[in-house]
N, C-alpha and C positions, 0 to 999 in steps of 0.2 A: 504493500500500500504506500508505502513511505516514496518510492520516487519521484512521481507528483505531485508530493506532498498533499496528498488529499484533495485537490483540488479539482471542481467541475471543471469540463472542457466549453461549457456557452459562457461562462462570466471570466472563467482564469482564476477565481478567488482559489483562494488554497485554505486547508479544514475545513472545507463544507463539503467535500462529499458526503452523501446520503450515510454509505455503510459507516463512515466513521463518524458522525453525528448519533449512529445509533450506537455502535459501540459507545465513546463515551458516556453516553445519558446512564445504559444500562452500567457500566462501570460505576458514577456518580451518582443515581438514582435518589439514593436516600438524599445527601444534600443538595439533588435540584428538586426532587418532591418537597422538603424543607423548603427551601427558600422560595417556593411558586403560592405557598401554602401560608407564607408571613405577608406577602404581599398585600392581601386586604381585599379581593375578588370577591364579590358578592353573587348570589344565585338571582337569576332573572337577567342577569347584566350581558349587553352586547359587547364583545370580548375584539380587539382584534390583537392577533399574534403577528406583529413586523416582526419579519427575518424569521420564519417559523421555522426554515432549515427543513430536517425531513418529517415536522409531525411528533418531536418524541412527547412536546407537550398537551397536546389537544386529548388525550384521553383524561389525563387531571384535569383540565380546563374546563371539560365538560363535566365533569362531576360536579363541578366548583359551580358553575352558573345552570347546570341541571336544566329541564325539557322547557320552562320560559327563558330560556338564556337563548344567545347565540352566538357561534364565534367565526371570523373572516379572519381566514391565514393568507399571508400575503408571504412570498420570497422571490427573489432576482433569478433563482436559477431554473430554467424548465426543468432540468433532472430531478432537482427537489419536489417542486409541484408535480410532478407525473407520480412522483415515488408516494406523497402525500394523497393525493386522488386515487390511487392504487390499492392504501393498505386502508382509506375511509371505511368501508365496509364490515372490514376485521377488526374496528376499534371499537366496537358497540359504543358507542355518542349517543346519547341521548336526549342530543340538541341539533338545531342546524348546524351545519358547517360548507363555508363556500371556500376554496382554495382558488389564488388569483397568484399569477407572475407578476411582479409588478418591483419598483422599485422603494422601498422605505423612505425616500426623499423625494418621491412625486406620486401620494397617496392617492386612488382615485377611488376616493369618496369625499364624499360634501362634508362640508365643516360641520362639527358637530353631531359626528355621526355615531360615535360610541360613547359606551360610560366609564372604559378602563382602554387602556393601550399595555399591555404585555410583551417586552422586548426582552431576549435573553440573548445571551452569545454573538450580539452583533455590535454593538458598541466598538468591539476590539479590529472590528473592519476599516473604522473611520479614523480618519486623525483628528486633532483635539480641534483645530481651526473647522470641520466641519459642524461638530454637533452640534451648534449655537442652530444650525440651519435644521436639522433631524426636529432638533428637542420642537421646534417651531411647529416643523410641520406634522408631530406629534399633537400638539396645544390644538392644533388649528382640527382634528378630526374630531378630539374629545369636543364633549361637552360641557356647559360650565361645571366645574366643581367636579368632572369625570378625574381617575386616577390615572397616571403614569406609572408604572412600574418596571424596570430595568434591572435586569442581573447583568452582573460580567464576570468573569474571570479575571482575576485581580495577578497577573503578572510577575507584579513585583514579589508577591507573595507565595510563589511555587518553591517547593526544592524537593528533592529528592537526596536519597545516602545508604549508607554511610562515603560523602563527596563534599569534598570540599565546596562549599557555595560560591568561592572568588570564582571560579574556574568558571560558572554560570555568567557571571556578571560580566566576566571577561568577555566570553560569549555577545551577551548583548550588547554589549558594547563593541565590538566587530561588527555584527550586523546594525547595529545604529542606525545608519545610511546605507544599507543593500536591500534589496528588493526581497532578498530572500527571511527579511525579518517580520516573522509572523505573529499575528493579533499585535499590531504596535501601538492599538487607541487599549490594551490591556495592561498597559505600562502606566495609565491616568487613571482605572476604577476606583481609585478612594480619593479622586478630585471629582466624581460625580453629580454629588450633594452641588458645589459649589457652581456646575452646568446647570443644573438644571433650576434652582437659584436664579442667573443670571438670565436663563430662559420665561421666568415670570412664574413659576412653579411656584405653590403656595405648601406650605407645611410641610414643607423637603424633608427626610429621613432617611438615613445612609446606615447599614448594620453589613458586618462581615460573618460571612460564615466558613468554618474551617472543613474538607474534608481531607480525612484520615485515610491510608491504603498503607499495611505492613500484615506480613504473616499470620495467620490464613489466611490467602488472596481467593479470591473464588475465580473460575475458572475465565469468566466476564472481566475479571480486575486484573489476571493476569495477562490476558491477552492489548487490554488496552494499552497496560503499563508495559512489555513490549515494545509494542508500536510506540511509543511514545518516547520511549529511551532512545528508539533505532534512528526515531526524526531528530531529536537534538541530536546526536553520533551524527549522523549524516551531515548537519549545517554544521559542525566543526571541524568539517571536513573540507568546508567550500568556502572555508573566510582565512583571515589572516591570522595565526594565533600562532604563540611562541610551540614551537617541535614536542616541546616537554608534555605541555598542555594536551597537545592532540593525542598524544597515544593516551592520557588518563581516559579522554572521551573515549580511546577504540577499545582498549582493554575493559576498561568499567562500564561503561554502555552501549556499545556497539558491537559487541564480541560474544553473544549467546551461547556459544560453546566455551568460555574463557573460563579460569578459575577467580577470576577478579570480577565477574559480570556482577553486576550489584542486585540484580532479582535473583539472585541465586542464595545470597547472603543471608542468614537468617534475622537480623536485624534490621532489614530494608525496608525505606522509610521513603514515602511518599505523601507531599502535602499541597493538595490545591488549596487555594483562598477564594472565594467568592463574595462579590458584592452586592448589596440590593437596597436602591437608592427608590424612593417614590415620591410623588410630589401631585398634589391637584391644580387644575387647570385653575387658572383664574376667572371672574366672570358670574 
């Protein structure tokens, strides 16, 4: 999976394939069903999910706003919406659901068309100079006093071990300015509060949440955490990084048959961070 870096071939985005969006959800589960679930969704409420990716959230979604509710998933990439359209059937929903291609910064629906906006995993697409324009055109479908709610993955706050952390940061800091550096608006998730603030957001609220992944991995955690080792290995592969550096990447993350691999380790220690910033429209 890793050569493409995950990436659809209609947008070029990379982490949005379908298969690996569902991988991690089912890997994460418990801390994205957590934090979809803090968010403050009411049952009856028309839902729409920007950046829905493949769907992993619309079966909570529908629980949450139940047979008066409804939710419109909207995503950039036709692979997602086909994939999305595909599994509706097998998700038993028990509300409408309409799936649209469309892009999160030219929504096509009339102002004031929902009562919540439900955004995950797509902030980290944008860079910081964009979302003053998203959060807008966010404000501009809800309805007065409708909610915002935003998750991300919080960047700065990932590590993985027993690994030195510099070696990471070193890392980002190579890819800074290359093309190849991925989710780079998840380098700003605990500056969120402060966007969507500036966006006219009323009653803003920003809480993190920690997920845990170390021994006993289930067979789901293992495979994501894998792939995920193999994609950092790989991009310290293709930047500029002192010699010493790159073999700790091949030997300790990139080397699945090595005695150094770190999923191998029985202390091995992986920590996502997650954000979830919410704020009501004004009006």
């Amino acid at each position: 999976m890793t050569p493409n870096l995950h990436a659809n071939e209609s947008t070029g985005q990379k982490m949005v394939e379908s298969g690996w969006l569902d991988l991690h959800y089912q890997a994460s589960r418990e801390q994205y069903e957590q934090l979809l679930l803090a968010a403050g969704l009411r049952e009856g409420w028309r839902v729409l999910d920007a950046g829905a990716g493949s769907g992993s959230y619309l079966p909570l979604l529908g629980r949450i706003v139940g047979e008066r509710g409804s939710i419109h998933a909207v995503d950039l990439a036709g692979e997602n919406v086909r994939a999305m359209r595909e599994r509706l059937d097998t998700m038993g929903l028990g509300c409408p659901v309409e799936v649209i291609q469309g892009s999160v910064l030219e929504l096509p629906f009339e102002d004031g068309s929902f009562d919540a906006v439900w955004c995950a995993n797509t902030i980290q697409y944008f860079p910081a100079a964009k979302l003053g324009e998203l959060f807008d055109e966010f404000r501009r479908v809800l309805k007065p006093g409708g909610l915002l709610a935003v998750k991300e993955f919080d960047n700065v706050g990932l590590h993985f071990g027993p690994f030195d952390p510099v070696l990471r940061w070193h890392l980002l800091e190579a890819l800074k300015d290359s093309e190849l550096l991925l989710g780079a608006g998840a380098l700003v998730t605990a500056d969120l509060k402060s966007h969507l603030i500036e966006a006219g957001f009323r009653e803003v609220r920003f809480e993190s949440f920690v997920g845990d992944f170390q021994h006993p991995l289930t067979p789901v955690q293992r495979e994501f955490l894998a792939s995920a080792l193999e994609l950092y290995s790989s991009l310290a592969e293709q930047v500029e990084l002192p010699e010493g550096e790159i073999e700790q990447w091949r030997a300790k993350v990139g080397n699945p048959k090595g005695e150094e691999y770190l999923l191998h380790r029985p202390e091995f220690y992986f920590r996502e961070l997650h954000g979830l910033a919410t704020g009501v429209a004004p009006g």
